[in-house]
C-alpha angles and dihedrals in degrees: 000000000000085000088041087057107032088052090055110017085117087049093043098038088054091041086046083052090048096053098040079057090049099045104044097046079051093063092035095059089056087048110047094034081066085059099041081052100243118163138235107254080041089048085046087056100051088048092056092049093066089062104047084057095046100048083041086056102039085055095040115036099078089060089048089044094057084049103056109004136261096269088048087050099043096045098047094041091045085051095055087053090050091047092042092051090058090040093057097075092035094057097040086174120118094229091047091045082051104052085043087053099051087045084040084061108030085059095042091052090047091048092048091044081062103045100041083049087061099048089044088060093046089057130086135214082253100049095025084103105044084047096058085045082054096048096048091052093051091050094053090048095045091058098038087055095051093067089064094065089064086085096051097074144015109271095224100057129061104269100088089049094049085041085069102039087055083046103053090028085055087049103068094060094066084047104048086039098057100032099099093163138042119237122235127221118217113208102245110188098224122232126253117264078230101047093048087050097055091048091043117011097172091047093058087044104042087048090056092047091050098045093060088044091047095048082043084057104038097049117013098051099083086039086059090048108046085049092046082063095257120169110240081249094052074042092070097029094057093044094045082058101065095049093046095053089051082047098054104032086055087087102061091033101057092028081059086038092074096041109046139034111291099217084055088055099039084053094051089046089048089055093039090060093035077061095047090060103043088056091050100046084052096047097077112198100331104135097204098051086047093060093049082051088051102052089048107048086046091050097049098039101046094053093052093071085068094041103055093048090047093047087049090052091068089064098053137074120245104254087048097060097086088051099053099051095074089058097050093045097053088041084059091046096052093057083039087066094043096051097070099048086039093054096034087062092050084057088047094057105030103033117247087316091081083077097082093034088058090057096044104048086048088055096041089051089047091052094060103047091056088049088051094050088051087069101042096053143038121236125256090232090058090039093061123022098198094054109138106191113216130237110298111242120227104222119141134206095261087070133098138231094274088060093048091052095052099049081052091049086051086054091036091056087045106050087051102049076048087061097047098049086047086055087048102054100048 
């Protein structure tokens, strides 16, 4: 892990800049657009726009990339967040917040796409595995930093919204910097939604699922608990939370990944959120309840993401990993951009509490489908009695595509050297 670091601290160290921007002007929409009197079902809006930019970019920044380059790419797109960040408090008006926050997204994808590309490049089939473990890491502590700056500055001036534009604007230099060689992008035909269902049934579905829990949590969380009556600093504690607890949990999870059968555990980690929320919807507004509610819906939802990919994995051939992929990852951004509106209309109609509700009846339904497939299909690991499962991959939803790829290159190389050793040994 030394080498692992010392080979990408400039790439990290940009990419942890990058994350503690996104995440503290995501708490800070939900924030200020209390103050600025928006409403739910407004404040619902803004959040899902975030994620139709950011699924538009994701699919469309490595074209724009050949064309122009990556510097050019990652410059221009890096400006426009800059320039987003300062416009927020100037244009305190829902549609405008929502057109910012589709461009917001679009660039961010387009800037992580970038950056995740470089430190791709910079990996080997021997460290690919302790450098997603890093970047994972790195993501988690950016955002859980972020919460801290709440306190810097008053909500409802323009401090907290200049705080993130330095931040992203000083991360490009560790990046560029750092970035000696330009990344190439294979062309990859993506397969068919219905193709991937009918290899992995449970993975389509779960994506989706987990698309509409992790947008709920990204960017409705400060929105619930601004409503629920929380203090800015209850605000970053609560959000740092969730992302502790999927930090955290990351470690048990992926280490029984690799040892038991993943539907088994994807249904545990289902009931274990259904739980979570439960336990929040019922604590009322006891802080420090909430907050065990917190780290555990967060710890049972983040390391899902991984899970499911790599569950669908064992399911695909090799070369149809990458493919795949691309499916997988657009299923989970559309119910990225549905979570929001959907849990902003539970809040609408339950009070802040529907929060909670939200993330609990999306648990509990995912519960029961993988419950459902359990008995419609037999496992891999009965189907085959040899079967070895590889080295579970920490990747997590705010990801792109890059990242996703290289998580499937790490299975990819080890099912292979599997294989060999397998050749070898007969």
């Amino acid at each position: 892990m030394l080498r692992v670091i010392a080979s990408t601290w400039a790439l990290m160290l940009g990419m942890f800049l990058l994350m503690v921007g996104n995440g503290l002007q995501g708490s800070l929409i939900g924030i200020r657009g209390a103050i600025e009197e928006f409403s739910t079902g407004e404040l619902s809006l803004i959040t899902s726009a975030y994620f139709v930019g950011f699924l538009f970019g994701s699919r469309t920044a490595p074209e724009l990339i050949r064309r122009v380059g990556h510097v050019r790419v990652f410059a221009a797109l890096g400006s426009f967040i800059s320039a987003i960040l300062i416009l927020y408090p100037t244009v305190a008006e829902p549609w405008a917040w929502i057109l910012l926050r589709v461009a917001f997204g679009f660039s961010f994808s387009g800037v992580y796409v970038t950056a995740e590309s470089w430190l791709n490049n910079t990996s080997t089939n021997e460290n690919r595995g302790k450098t997603l473990s890093l970047y994972m890491i790195v993501q988690m502590s950016g955002i859980m930093a972020s919460q801290l700056l709440l306190n810097v500055g008053d909500p409802s001036g323009f401090i907290l919204f200049v705080i993130p534009s330095v931040l992203v604007s000083l991360s490009f230099a560790p990046i560029l910097l750092a970035a000696t060689t330009t990344p190439t992008f294979e062309s990859t035909k993506p397969m068919k939604l219905r193709e991937i269902y009918e290899l992995s049934p449970l993975g389509v579905v779960g994506m989706f699922l987990l698309g509409l829990i992790f947008a709920a949590q990204f960017g409705m969380a400060s929105v619930y608990a601004t409503e629920a009556g929380f203090s800015i600093s209850q605000i970053g504690l609560f959000v740092s939370t969730i992302f502790f607890g999927g930090l955290v949990m990351q470690v048990p999870i992926g280490w029984s990944s690799d040892r038991m059968d993943r539907r088994l555990l994807i249904l545990v980690a289902a009931i274990g959120g259904t739980m979570a929320g439960a336990l929040g919807w019922f604590a009322g507004d006891n802080f420090s309840i909430i907050l065990i509610a917190a780290f555990f819906m967060g710890g049972f939802s983040n390391p899902l993401y991984a899970l499911l990919i790599a569950y669908s994995n064992d399911y695909l051939e090799v070369e149809n990993m990458a493919a795949a992929s691309g499916g997988l990852l657009f299923i989970n951004g559309m119910g990225a951009i549905a979570g929001p509106i959907v849990a902003g209309w539970a809040m609408t109609n339950l009070g802040p509490g529907g929060w909670w509700g939200f993330m609990m009846v999306v648990m509990l339904v995912m519960s029961a489908y993988i419950a459902f497939r359990i008995t419609q299909r037999q496992s891999v690991y009965a189907e085959e009695s040899d079967y070895d499962a590889v080295a579970y991959a920490p990747v997590l939803p705010m990801g792109t595509a890059v990242a996703v790829e290289a998580a499937q290159e790490f299975y990819a190389e080890n099912v292979e050297a599997d294989e060999e050793v397998d050749g070898e040994g007969r």
